[in-house]
C-alpha positions in Angstrom: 0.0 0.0 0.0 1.1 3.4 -0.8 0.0 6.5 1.3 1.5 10.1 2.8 4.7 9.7 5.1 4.1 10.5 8.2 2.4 9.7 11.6 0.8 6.9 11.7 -2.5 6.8 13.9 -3.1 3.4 16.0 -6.1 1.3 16.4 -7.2 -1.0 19.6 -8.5 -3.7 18.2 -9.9 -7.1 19.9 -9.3 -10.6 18.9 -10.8 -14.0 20.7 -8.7 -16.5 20.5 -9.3 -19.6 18.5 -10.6 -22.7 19.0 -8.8 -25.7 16.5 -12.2 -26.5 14.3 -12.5 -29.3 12.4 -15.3 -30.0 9.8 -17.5 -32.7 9.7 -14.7 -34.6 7.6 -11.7 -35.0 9.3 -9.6 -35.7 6.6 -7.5 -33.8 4.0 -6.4 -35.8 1.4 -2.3 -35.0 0.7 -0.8 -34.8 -3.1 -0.2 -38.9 -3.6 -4.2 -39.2 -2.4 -3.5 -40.1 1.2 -5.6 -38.8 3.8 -4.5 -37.4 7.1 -5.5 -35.1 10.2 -4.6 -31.6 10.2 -3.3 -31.5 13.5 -2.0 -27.3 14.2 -3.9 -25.3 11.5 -5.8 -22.6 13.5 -6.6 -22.4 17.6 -3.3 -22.6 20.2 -0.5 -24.0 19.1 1.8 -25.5 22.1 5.9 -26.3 21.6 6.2 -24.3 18.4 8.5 -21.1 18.3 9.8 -19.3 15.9 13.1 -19.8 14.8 11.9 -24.0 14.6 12.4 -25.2 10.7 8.5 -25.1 9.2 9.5 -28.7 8.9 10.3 -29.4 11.7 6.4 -31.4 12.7 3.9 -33.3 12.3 1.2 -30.7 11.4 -0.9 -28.8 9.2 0.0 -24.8 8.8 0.8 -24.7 12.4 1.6 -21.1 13.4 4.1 -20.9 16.6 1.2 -19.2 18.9 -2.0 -18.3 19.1 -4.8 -17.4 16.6 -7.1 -14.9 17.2 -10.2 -14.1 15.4 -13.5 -12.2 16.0 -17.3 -13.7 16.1 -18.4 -10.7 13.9 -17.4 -10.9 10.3 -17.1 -7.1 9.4 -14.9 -7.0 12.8 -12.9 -9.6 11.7 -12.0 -8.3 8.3 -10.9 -4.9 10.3 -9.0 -6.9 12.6 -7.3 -9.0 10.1 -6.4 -5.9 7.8 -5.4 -3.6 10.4 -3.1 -5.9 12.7 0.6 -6.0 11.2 3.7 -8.0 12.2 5.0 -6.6 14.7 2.4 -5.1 17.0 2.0 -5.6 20.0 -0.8 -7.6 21.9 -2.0 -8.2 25.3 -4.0 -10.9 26.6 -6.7 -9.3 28.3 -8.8 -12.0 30.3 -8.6 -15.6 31.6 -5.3 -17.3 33.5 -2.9 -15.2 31.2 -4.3 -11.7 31.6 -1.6 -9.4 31.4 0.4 -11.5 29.4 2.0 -9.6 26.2 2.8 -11.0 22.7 3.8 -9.5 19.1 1.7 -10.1 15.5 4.0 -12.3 13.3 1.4 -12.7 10.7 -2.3 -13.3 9.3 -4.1 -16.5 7.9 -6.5 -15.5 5.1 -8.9 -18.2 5.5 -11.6 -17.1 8.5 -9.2 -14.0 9.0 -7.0 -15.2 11.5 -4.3 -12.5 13.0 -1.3 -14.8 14.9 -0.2 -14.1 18.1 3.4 -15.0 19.2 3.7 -15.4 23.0 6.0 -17.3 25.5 5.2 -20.8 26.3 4.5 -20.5 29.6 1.8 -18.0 28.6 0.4 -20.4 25.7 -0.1 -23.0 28.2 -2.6 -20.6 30.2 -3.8 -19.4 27.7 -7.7 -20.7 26.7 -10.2 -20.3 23.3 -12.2 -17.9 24.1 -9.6 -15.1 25.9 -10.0 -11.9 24.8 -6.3 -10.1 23.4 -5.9 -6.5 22.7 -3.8 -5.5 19.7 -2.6 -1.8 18.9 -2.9 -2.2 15.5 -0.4 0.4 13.6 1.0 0.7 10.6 -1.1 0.0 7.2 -0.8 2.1 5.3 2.4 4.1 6.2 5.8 3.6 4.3 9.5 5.0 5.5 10.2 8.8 4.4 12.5 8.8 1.5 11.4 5.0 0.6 11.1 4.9 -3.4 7.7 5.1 -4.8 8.2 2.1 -6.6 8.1 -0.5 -3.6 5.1 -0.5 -1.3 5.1 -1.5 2.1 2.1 -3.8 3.9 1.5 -4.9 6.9 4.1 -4.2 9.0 4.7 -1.8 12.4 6.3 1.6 11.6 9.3 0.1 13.8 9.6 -3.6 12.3 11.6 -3.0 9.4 14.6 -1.6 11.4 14.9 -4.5 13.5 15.3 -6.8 10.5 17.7 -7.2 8.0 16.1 -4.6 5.8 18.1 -1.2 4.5 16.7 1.3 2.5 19.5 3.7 0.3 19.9 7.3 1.5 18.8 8.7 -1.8 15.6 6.6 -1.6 16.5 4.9 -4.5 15.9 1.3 -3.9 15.6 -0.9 -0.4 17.8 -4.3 0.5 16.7 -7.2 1.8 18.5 -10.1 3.2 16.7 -13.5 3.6 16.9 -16.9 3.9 16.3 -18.2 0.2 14.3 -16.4 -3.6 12.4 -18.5 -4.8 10.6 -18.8 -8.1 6.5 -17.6 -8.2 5.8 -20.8 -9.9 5.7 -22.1 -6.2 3.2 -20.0 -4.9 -0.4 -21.9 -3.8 -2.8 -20.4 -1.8 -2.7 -16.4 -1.0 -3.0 -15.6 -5.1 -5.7 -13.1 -6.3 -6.1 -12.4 -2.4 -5.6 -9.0 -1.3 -1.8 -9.0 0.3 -2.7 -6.7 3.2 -5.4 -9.8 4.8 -4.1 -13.1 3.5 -0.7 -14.5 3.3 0.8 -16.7 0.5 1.4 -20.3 0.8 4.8 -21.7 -0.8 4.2 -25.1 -2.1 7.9 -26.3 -0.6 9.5 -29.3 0.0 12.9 -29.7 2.0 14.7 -30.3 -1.3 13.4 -27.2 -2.8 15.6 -25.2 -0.6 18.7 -27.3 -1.2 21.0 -26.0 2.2 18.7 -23.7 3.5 16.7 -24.7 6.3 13.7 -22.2 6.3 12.5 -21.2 9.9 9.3 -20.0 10.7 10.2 -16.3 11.3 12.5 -16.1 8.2 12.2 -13.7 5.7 11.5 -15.5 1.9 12.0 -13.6 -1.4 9.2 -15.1 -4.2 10.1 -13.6 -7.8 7.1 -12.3 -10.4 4.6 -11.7 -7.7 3.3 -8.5 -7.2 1.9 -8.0 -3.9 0.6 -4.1 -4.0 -3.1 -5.2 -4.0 -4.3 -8.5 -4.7 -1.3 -11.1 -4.7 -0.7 -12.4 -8.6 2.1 -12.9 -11.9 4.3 -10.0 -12.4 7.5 -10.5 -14.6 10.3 -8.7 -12.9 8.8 -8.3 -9.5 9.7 -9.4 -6.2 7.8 -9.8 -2.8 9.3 -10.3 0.1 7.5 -11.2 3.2 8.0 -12.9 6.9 7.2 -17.0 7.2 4.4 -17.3 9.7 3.1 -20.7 9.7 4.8 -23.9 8.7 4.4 -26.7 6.2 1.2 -28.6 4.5 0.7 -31.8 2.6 -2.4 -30.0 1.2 -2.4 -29.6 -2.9 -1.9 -26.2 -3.4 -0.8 -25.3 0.2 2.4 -25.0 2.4 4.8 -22.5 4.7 3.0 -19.6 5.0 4.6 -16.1 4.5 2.9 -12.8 5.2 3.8 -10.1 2.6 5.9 -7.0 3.9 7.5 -5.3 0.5 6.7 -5.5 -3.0 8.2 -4.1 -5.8 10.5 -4.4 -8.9 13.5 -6.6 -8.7 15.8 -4.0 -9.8 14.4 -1.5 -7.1 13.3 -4.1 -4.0 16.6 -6.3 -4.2 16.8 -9.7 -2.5 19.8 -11.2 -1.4 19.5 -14.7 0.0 21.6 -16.2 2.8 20.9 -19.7 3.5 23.0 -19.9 6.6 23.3 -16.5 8.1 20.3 -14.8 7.9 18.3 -13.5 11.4 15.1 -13.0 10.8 11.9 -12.2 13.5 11.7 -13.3 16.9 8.2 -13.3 19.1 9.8 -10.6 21.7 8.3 -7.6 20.0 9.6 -8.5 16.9 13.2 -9.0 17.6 15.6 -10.6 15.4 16.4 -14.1 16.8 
């Protein structure tokens, strides 16, 4: 999203946190037609951090945290376009009132907004809590920034704290993460509008080759073009922060939520399959 530099206003905005739902099928049936449980997608998710590989369980789009939604479906689209990584949030009732936690990312489907928090506060925490978020930041892009890339979804302080430089002259912005990878891999997310639904990477371990992709990374995805609804642009680039982990659903896997967009010769991506840092729960610190 473009828009104006300057001050960002914030929003309070309440989420309930998720129960894990099922349908009346249990079943989703993987790519070689063999069914299995998706155990993780949606609702509290306990022993998951990030910084853990996305492939590192047993599960189905698990997110490392909690999933908050709201009963009203008007609210909930608010909630899930307003909230960006990076915010903060505050449980607000139950055993872990008081309790604070970051945004990391969105789920499209049902408009989920994630919640990263410590484990000890995850364990008390129940479906049905109420959490506060100060939603900031749609909307608002770096002075100086080119008008070329546009910036989603992430708090006006995120981008300093990850591995993300923008040229004095405002002629173009770096960013270092853990792999690029072509947009012939991306699933689930396309022709929905970047600013309320991530992108699903249909990834394997061996797609990556020596890079072990962590949930919290930063992933590059070449020709998609993420300024309003997510689709095929030659010469683009979008580069966004992994929020959930892997899927053996058709069409489906790690999960990123879009941050930049913009042409490749303007938003440039540089991949580091060992090095790279990328976002932590602790409001949003590298880990």
């Amino acid at each position: 999203m473009s828009g104006t530099p300057g001050r960002p206003v914030g929003l309070s905005m309440l989420g309930i946190v998720e129960n894990a739902e099922l349908g009346t099928e249990p079943y989703r049936v993987d790519a070689d037609g063999q069914p299995y449980l998706p155990v993780g997608d949606g609702g509290v998710v306990l022993g998951l951090d990030l910084g853990d590989p996305v492939f590192s369980r047993t599960a189905d789009h698990a997110a490392p945290g909690a999933c908050i939604v709201h009963p009203d479906p008007v609210a909930r689209h608010g909630l899930t376009t307003y909230c960006c990584v990076g915010n903060t949030a505050v449980v607000r009732t139950g055993d872990a009132a008081g309790a604070e936690g970051v945004v990391i990312g969105k789920r499209g489907e049902r408009g989920r907004v994630i919640v990263a928090l410590g484990q000890d506060d995850l364990a008390r925490l129940r479906p049905g809590d109420e959490v506060a978020v100060h939603a900031v930041g749609q909307g608002w892009r770096p002075a100086h920034l080119s008008p070329d890339v546009s910036v989603m979804n992430a708090d006006p302080g995120l981008l300093s704290r990850l591995p993300v430089s923008v040229a004095e002259d405002g002629s173009g912005i770096s960013a270092h993460v853990r792999a690029c990878v072509p947009g012939r891999l991306a699933g689930n997310g396309i022709g929905r509008p970047a600013v309320s639904w991530d992108l699903d990477l249909q990834l394997r371990p061996a797609d990556l080759g020596e890079a072990a992709l962590l949930l919290g990374d930063l992933i590059a995805v070449t020709d998609i073009d993420a300024r309003y609804t997510m689709g095929y642009r030659r010469g683009w680039v979008t580069v966004g922060v992994v929020s959930h982990g892997a899927s053996r659903l058709p069409g489906h896997g790690p999960g990123m939520t879009p941050l930049l967009t913009g042409p490749a010769d303007v938003l440039r991506a540089h991949a580091d399959a060992v090095g790279h840092g990328g976002l932590g729960w602790a409001a949003g610190q590298p880990h």
